[in-house]
Wavefront OBJ file of the C-alpha trace (Angstrom):
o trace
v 120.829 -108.882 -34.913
v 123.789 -107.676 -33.307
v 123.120 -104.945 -30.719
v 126.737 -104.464 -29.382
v 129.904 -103.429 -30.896
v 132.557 -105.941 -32.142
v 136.006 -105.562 -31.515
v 138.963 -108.009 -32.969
v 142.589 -107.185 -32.495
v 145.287 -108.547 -34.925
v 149.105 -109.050 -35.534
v 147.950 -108.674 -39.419
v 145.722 -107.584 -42.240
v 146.116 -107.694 -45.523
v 144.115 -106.316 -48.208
v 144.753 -106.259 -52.198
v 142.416 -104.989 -54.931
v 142.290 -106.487 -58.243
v 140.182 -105.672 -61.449
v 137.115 -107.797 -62.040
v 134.659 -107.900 -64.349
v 131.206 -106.130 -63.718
v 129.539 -109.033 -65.023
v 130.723 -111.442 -62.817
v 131.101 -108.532 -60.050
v 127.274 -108.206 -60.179
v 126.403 -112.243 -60.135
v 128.189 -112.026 -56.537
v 125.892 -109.132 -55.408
v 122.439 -109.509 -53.977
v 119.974 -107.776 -56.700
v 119.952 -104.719 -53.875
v 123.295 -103.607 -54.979
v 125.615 -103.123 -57.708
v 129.408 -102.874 -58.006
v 131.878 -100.049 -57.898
v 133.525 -99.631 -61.498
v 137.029 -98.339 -61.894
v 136.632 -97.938 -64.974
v 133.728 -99.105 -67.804
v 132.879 -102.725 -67.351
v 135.504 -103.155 -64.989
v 134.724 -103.568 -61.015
v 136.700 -104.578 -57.934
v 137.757 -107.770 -56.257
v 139.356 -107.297 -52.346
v 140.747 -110.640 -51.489
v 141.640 -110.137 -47.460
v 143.167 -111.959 -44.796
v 143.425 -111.460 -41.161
v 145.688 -112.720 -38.497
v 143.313 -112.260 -35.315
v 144.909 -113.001 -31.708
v 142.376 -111.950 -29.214
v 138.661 -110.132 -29.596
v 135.148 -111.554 -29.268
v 135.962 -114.830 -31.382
v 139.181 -115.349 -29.628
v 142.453 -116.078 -32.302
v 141.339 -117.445 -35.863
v 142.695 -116.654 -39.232
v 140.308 -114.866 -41.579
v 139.633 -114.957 -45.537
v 137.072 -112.405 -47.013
v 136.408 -112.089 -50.526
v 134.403 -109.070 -51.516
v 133.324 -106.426 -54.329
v 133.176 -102.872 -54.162
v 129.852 -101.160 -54.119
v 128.801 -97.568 -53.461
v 128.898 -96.115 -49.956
v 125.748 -94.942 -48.348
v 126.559 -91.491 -47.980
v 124.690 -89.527 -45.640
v 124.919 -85.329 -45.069
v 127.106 -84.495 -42.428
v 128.322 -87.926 -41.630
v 132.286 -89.337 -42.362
v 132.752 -90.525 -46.046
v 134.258 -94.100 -45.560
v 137.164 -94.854 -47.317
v 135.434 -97.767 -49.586
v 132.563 -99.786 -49.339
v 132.148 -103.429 -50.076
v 129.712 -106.696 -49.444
v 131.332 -109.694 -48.295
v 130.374 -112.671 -50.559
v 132.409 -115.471 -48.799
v 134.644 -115.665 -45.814
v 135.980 -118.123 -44.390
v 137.591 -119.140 -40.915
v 140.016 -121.456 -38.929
v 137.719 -121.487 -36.142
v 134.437 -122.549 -35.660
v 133.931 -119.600 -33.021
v 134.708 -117.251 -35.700
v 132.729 -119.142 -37.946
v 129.407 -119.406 -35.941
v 130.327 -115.338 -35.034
v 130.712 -114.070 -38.244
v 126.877 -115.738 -39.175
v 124.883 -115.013 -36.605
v 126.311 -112.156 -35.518
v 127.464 -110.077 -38.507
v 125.041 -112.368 -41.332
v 128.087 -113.059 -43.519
v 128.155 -115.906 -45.755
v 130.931 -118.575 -44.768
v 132.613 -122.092 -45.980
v 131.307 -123.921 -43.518
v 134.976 -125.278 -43.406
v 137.556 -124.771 -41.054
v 140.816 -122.984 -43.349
v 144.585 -123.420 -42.608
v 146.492 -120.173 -43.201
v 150.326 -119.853 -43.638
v 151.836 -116.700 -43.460
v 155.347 -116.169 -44.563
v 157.180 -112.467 -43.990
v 159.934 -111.372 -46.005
v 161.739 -108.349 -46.753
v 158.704 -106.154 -47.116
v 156.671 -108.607 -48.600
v 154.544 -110.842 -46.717
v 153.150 -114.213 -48.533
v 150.209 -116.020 -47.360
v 148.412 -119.896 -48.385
v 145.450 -120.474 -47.573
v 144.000 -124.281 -47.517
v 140.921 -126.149 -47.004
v 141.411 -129.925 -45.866
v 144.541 -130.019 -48.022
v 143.314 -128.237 -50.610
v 144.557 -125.061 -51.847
v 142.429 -121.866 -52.417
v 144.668 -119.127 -52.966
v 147.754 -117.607 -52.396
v 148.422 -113.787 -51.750
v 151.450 -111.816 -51.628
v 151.444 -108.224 -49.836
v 154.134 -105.916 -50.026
v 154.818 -102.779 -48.377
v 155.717 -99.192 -49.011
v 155.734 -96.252 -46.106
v 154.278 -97.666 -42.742
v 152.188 -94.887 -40.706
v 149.838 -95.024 -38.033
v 146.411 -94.725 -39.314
v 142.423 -94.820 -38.775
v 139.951 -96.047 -41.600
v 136.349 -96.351 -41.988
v 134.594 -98.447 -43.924
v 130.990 -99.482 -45.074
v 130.056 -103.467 -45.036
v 126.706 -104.017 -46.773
v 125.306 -108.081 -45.432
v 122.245 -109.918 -45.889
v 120.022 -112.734 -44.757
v 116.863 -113.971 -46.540
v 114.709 -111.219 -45.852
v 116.866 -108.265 -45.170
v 119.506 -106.401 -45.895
v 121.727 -104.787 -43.282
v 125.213 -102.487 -42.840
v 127.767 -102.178 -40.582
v 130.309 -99.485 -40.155
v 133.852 -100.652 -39.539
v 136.939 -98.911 -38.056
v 140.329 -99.997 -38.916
v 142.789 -99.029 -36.761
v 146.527 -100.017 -36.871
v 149.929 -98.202 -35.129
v 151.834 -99.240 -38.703
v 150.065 -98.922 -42.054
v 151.069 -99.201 -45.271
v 149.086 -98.496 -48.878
v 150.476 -97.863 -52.532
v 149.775 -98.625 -55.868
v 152.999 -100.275 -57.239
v 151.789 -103.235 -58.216
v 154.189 -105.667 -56.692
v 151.581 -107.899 -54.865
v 150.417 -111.684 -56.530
v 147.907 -113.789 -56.129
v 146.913 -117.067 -57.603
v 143.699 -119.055 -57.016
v 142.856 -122.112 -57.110
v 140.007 -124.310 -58.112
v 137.652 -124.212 -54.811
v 133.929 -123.880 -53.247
v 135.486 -120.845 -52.132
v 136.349 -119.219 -55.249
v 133.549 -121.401 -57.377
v 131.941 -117.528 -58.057
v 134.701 -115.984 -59.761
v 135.857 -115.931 -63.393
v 139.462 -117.142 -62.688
v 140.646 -117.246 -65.894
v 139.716 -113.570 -66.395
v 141.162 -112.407 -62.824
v 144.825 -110.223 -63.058
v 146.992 -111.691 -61.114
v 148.558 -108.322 -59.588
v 146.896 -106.059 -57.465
v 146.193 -102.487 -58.475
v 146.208 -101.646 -55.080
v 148.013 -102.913 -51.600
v 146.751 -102.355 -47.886
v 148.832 -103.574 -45.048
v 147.854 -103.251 -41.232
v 149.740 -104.368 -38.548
v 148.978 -104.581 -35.007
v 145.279 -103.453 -35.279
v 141.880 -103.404 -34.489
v 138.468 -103.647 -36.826
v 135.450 -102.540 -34.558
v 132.061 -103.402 -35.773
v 129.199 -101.038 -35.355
v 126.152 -102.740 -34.105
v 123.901 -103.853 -37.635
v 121.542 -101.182 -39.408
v 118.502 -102.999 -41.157
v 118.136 -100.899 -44.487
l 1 2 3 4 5 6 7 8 9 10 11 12 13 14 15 16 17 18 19 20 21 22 23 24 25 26 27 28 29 30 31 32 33 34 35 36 37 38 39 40 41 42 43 44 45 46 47 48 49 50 51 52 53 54 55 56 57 58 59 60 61 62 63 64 65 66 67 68 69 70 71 72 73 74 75 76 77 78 79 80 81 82 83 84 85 86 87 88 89 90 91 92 93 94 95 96 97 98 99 100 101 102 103 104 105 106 107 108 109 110 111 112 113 114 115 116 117 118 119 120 121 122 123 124 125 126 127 128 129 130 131 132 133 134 135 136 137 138 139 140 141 142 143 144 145 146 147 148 149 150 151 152 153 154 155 156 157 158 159 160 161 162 163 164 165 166 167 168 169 170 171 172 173 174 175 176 177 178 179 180 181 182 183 184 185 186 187 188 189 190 191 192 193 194 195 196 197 198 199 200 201 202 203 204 205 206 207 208 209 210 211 212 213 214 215 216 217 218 219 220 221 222 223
């Protein structure tokens, strides 16, 4: 178990929301936990993807794919601003690989990834591969960029436990809105093998963009 604090710097991070279906939201949860609804029988997907340059893995590209669950609130502590369990990321480096599982007890492809991004005029498009083959493609756009500090609750586990972490996002340019101008297709993949793709929106509800950040990892809490 991890007993020090992680720290990973990047140039980006992007982070969309899209509207899932609670049943397949809860056959990509452990039986411990149960998914976020924004409304009746309908959950939440994050599909994120980091641009890492220096930190305790050393530079690697990043794909997480989560749902939303509950935070564990607690009296008197911060309320984070969401809460979600990571049910498959994926790196370009085996470093970040081998990190993110023993470390942090995230599931992984245990493939190396190839990640393109591609800015435009407030937009920024990313690919993300796997030997050739495609898994998805994501496009971010931005609103009002702000400095900005975010906490969050990441919920992991390993055969016989289950663990959280609290991670800090912080970035000197931010942006967030709900405009719905963000796209993402996936493909056919291990990586997305869990999700209903046929029944998947293909805009965003919602639209984070960091740039020039940090996430710090809290050491793991066994629940």
């Amino acid at each position: 178990m991890s007993e020090s604090t992680g720290h990973y710097y990047f140039k980006e991070g992007l982070s969309c929301l899209f509207e899932i279906a609670t049943e397949n939201a809860r056959q990509l949860l452990p039986g411990a936990l149960q998914p976020l609804e924004r409304r009746p029988e309908s959950s939440v997907l994050s599909v994120s993807v980091f641009d890492f340059f220096k930190g305790d893995a050393g530079p690697y590209q990043e794909l997480v794919l989560s749902v939303l669950v509950p935070p564990l609130v607690t009296l008197g502590e911060r309320l984070p601003k969401a809460a979600l369990y990571p049910f498959m990321v994926a790196t370009s480096t085996k470093l970040g690989r081998l990190q993110g599982i023993d470390r942090w007890k995230l599931p992984h492809l245990m493939k190396d990834i190839d990640v393109a991004f591609t800015e435009g005029e407030k937009k920024m498009h990313v690919r993300v591969e796997e030997g050739g083959e495609p898994i998805l493609e994501l496009t971010t756009t931005g609103h009002t960029f702000d400095p900005t500090e975010l906490l969050f609750h990441s919920f992991m586990s390993d055969d016989c436990k289950n663990f959280k972490a609290d991670i800090t996002m912080k970035g000197a340019s931010y942006s967030e809105h709900e405009f719905e101008q963000g796209s993402l297709v996936l493909f056919g993949h291990e990586m997305t093998s869990g999700i209903m793709l046929d029944d998947l929106p293909d805009r965003p509800f919602r639209e984070q963009w960091m740039r020039n950040g940090v996430e710090i990892f809290s050491p793991l809490e066994v629940l």
